[in-house]
C-alpha positions as CSV (number, residue, x, y, z in Angstrom):
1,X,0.0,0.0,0.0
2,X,2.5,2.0,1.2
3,X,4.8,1.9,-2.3
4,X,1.5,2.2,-4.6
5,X,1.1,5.7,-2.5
6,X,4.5,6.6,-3.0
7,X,4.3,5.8,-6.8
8,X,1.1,8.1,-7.1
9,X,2.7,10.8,-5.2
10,X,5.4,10.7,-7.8
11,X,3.2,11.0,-10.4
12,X,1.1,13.9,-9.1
13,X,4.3,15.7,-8.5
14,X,5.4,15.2,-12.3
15,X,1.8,16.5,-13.7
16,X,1.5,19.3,-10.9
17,X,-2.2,18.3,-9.9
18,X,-3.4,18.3,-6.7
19,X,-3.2,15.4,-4.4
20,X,-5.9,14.3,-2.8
21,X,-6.0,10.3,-0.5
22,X,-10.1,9.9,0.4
23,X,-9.8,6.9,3.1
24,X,-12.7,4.9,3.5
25,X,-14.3,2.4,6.3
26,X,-15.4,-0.2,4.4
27,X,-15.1,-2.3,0.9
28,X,-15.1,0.0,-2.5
29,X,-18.0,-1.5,-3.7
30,X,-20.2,0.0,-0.8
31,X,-18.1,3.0,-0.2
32,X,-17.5,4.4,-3.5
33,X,-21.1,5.0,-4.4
34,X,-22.2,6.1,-1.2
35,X,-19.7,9.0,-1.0
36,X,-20.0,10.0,-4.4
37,X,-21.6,13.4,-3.5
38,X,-18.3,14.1,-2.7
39,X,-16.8,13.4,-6.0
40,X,-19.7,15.2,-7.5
41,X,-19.4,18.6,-5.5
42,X,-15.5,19.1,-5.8
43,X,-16.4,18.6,-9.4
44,X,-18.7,20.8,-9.9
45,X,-16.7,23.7,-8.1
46,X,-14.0,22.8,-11.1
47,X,-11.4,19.9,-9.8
48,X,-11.4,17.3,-12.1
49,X,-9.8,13.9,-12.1
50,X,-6.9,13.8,-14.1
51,X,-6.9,17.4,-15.4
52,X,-6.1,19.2,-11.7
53,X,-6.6,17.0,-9.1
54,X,-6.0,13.4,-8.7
55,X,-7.4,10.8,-6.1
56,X,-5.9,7.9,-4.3
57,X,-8.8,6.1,-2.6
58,X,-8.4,3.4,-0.2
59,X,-10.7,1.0,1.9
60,X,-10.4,0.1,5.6
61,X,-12.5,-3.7,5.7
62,X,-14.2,-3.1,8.4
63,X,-11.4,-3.4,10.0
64,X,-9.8,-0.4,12.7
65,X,-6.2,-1.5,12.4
66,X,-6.0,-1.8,9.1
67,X,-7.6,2.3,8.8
68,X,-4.6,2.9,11.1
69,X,-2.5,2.0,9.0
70,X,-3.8,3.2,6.0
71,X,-3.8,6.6,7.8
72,X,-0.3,6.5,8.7
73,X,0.5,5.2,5.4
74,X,-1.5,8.2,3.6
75,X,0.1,11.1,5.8
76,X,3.6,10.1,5.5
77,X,3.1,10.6,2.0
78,X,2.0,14.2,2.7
79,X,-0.7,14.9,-0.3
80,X,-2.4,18.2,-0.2
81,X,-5.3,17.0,1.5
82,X,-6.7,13.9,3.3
83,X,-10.5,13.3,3.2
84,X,-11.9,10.8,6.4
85,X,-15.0,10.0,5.8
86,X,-15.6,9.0,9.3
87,X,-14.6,10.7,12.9
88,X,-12.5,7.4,13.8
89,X,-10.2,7.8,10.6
90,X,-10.0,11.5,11.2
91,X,-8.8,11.3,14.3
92,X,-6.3,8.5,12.7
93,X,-4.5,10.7,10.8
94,X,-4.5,13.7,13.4
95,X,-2.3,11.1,15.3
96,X,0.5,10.8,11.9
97,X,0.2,14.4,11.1
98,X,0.2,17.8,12.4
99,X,0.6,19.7,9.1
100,X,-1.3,18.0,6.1
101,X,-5.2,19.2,5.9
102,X,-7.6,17.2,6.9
103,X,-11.3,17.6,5.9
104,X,-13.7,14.9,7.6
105,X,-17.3,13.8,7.0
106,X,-18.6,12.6,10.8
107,X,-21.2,11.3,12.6
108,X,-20.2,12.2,16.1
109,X,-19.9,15.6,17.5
110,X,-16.4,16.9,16.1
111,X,-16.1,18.4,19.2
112,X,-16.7,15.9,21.7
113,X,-14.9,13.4,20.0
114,X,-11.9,15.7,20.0
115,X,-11.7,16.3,16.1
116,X,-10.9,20.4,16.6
117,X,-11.7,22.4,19.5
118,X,-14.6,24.6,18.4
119,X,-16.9,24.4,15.4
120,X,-16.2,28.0,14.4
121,X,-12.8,28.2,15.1
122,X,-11.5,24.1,14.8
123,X,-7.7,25.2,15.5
124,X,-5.9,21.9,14.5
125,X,-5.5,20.9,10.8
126,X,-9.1,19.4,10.3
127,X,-12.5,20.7,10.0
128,X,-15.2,19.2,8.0
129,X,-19.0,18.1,8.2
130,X,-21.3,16.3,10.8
131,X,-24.3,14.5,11.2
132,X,-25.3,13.9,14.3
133,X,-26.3,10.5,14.8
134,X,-28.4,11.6,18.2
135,X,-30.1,14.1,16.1
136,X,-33.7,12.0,15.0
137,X,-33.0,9.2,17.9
138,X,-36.4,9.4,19.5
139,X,-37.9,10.2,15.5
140,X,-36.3,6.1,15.0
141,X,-37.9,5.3,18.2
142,X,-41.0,6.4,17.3
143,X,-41.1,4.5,14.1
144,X,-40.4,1.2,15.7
145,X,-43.5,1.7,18.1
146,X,-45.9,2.4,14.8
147,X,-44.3,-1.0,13.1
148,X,-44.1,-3.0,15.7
149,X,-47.0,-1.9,17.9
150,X,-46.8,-4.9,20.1
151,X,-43.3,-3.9,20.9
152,X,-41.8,-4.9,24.1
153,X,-37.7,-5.3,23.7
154,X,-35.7,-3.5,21.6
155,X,-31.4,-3.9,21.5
156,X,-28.3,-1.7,21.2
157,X,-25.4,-2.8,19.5
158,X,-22.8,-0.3,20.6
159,X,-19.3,-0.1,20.0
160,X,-16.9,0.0,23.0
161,X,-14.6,1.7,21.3
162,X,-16.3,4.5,19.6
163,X,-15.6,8.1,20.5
164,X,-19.2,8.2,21.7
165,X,-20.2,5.6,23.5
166,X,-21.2,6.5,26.6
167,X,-23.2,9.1,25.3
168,X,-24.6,7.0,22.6
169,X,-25.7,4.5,25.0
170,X,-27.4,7.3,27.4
171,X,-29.4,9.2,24.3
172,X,-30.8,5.4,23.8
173,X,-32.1,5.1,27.3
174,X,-34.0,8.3,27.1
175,X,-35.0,8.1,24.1
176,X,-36.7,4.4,24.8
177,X,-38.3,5.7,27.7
178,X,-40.8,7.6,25.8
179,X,-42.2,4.3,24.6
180,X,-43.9,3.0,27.7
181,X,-43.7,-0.4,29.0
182,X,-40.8,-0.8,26.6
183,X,-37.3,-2.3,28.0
184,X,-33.6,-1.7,26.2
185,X,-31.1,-4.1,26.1
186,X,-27.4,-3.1,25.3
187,X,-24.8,-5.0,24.0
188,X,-21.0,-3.6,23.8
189,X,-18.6,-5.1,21.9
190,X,-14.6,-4.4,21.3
191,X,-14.4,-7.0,18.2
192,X,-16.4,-7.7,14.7
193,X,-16.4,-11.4,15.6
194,X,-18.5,-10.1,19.2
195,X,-21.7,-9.0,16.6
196,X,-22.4,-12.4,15.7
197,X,-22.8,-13.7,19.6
198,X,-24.7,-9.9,20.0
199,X,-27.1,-10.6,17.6
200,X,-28.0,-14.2,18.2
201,X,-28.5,-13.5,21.9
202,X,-30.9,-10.7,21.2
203,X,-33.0,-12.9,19.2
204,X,-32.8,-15.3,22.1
205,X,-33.8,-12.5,24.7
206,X,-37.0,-11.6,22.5
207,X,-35.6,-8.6,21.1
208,X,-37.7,-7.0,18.4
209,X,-35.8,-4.6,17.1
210,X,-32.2,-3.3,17.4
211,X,-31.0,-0.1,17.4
212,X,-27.4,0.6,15.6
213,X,-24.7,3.1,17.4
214,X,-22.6,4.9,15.4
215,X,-19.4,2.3,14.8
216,X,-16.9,2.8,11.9
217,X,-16.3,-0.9,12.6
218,X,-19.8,-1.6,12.0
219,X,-20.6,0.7,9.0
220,X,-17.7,-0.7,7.4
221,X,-18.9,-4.3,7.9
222,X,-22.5,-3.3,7.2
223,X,-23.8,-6.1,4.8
224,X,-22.3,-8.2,7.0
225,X,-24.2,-6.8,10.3
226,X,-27.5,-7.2,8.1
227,X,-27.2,-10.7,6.6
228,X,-26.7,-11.7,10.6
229,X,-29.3,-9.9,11.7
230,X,-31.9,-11.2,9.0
231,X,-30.9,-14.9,10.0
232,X,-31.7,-13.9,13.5
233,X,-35.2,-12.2,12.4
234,X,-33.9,-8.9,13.8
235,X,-34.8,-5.6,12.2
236,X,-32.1,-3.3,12.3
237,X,-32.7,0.7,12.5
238,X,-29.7,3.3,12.2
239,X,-29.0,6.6,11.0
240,X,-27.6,6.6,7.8
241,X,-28.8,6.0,4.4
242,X,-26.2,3.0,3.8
243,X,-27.5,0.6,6.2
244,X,-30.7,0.9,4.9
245,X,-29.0,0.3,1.6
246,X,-27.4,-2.8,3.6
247,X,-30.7,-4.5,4.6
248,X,-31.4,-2.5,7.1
249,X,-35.3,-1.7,8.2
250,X,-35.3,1.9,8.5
251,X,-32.6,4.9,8.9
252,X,-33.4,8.2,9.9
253,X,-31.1,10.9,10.8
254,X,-29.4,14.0,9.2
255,X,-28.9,13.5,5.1
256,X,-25.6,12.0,4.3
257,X,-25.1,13.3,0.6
258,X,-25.9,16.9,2.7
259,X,-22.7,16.5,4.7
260,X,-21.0,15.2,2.0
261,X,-21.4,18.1,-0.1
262,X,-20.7,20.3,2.7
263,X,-17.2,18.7,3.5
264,X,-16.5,18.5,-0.4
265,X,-17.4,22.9,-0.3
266,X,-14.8,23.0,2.9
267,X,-12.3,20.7,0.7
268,X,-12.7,23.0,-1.9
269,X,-12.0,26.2,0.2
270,X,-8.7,24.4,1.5
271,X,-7.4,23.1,-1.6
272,X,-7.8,26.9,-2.8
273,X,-5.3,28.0,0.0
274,X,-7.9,28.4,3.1
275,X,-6.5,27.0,6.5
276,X,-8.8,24.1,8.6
277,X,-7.8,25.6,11.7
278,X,-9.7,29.0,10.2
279,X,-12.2,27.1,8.2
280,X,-15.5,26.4,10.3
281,X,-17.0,22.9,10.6
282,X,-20.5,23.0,9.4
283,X,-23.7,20.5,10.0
284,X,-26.0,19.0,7.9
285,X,-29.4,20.1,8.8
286,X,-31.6,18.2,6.3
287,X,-33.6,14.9,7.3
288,X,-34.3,11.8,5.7
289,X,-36.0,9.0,6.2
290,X,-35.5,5.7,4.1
291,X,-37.9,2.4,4.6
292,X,-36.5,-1.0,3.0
293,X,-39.9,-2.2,2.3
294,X,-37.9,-5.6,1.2
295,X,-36.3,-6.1,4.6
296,X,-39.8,-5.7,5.9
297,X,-41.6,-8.4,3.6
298,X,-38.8,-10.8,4.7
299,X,-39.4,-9.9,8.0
300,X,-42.6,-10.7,8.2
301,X,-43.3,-6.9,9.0
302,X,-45.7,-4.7,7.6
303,X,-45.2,-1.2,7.5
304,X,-47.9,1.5,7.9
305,X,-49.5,3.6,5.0
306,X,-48.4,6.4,6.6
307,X,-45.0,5.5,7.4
308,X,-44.2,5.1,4.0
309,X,-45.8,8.0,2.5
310,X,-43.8,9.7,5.4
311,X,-40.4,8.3,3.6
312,X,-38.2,10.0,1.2
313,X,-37.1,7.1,-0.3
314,X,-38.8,3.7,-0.4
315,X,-36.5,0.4,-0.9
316,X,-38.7,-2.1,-2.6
């Protein structure tokens, strides 16, 4: 990995473009699509690939170590800019580097999870985008209770590791507690291999539905998550438009492709010669709500009139 940067680096130094590494959670045939926004906003502000810009993209699997070192691996290289398209890869290459720019798309609080040190004023060399992932929580919650009326269990997967987790698993609680008579069970885990065990002892438990915490290790093993879940009979819910993509039964939470344009207009401003310590992190403020109608068919699940007229986008 390391030498294929190298050569790349090489080469954009010969043809005088800009040099741009986008790093990635997952596999490139899920990741690739999904932050196309990106692609599609720098392009539109006038960077094209292969005329004045060039991109080296590269895929963590899922797993965290290997997005260490595909951090470490990208700043030593020192390209004009890194993208991270999630918190835990930003703050992955703030560890390598002090000096190459960093813009980030996030679902945790930039702040809290020690990204920069103000939104306005981020002071480090990152800024970026973020979606709160606690912004819509009780909106999910709700949903549940109108598909699954009779609902009296519901699980959290949540990562140990995150940079939110204790808060993550707190939102949860309060947010559950608006459905009355209805009890949360959470599940942390430190490893991929723990989701397996996670999910199958939900289903033993006589959980109905189980809520996903923001986890780079799980949205980077996504299709994996769902195809586990569905053998268990376990409708997942998240935040993000890619696990419903995934299998998942419903996301809602702050549009992705909003923050993804959003960091691509930041990238822009810093490729042009504007510092991230100046350069203010914004949020995205739009909605959405996607309903995998499929996942719900399988499931045995059907989902109200209403609901899906409610949806902005209907997976059939």
């Amino acid at each position: 990995m390391g030498g294929a940067l190298l050569a790349s680096r090489l080469a954009w130094g010969q043809a005088r473009r800009m040099a741009v590494v986008a790093l990635f959670a997952g596999e490139e045939e899920d990741d690739q699509p999904a932050a196309q926004p990106f692609f599609d906003e720098l392009r539109r502000r006038g960077w094209v690939e292969g005329t004045n810009i060039d991109y080296e993209r590269a895929y963590g699997r899922g797993t965290r170590e290997y997005m260490e070192g595909l951090a470490k691996s990208a700043a030593s290289r020192e390209p004009d800019l890194i993208y991270a398209s999630t918190a835990t890869i930003a703050l992955a290459v703030l560890k390598e580097t002090r000096s190459v720019p960093v813009v980030f798309t996030s679902a945790s609080d930039p702040v809290a999870s020690g990204l920069v040190a103000s939104l306005r004023t981020p002071g480090r060399n990152a800024t970026g985008a973020y979606q709160s992932a606690g912004d819509g929580l009780r909106r999910r919650v709700q949903l549940v209770g109108q598909i699954i009326p009779d609902v009296k269990r519901v699980g959290l997967v949540l990562d140990r590791r995150a940079t939110e987790a204790a808060r993550q698993r707190k939102l949860h609680q309060e947010a559950v507690r608006t459905l009355p008579g209805v009890h949360l069970s959470v599940s942390e885990f430190t490893n991929f291999e723990a989701v397996a065990k996670v999910l199958a002892n939900f289903r033993r438990e006589g959980v109905q539905a189980v809520f996903l915490s923001p986890s780079v290790t799980l949205l980077g093993r996504r299709r994996d998550v769902a195809e586990t879940a569905m053998r268990n009979r376990l409708p997942l819910v998240a935040h993000r438009l890619e696990w419903a993509e995934a299998g998942a039964l419903l996301t809602y939470g702050p549009d992705v492709s909003d923050a993804l344009r959003r960091s691509a207009a930041i990238a822009d401003r810093v490729l042009r010669g504007a510092k991230p310590g100046e350069t203010p992190v914004e949020q995205a403020k739009r909605f959405e709500l996607i309903v995998n109608k499929r996942s719900a068919m399988a499931l045995g699940l059907a989902v109200p009139d209403d609901v899906l007229k409610a949806a902005d986008r209907v997976i059939e």
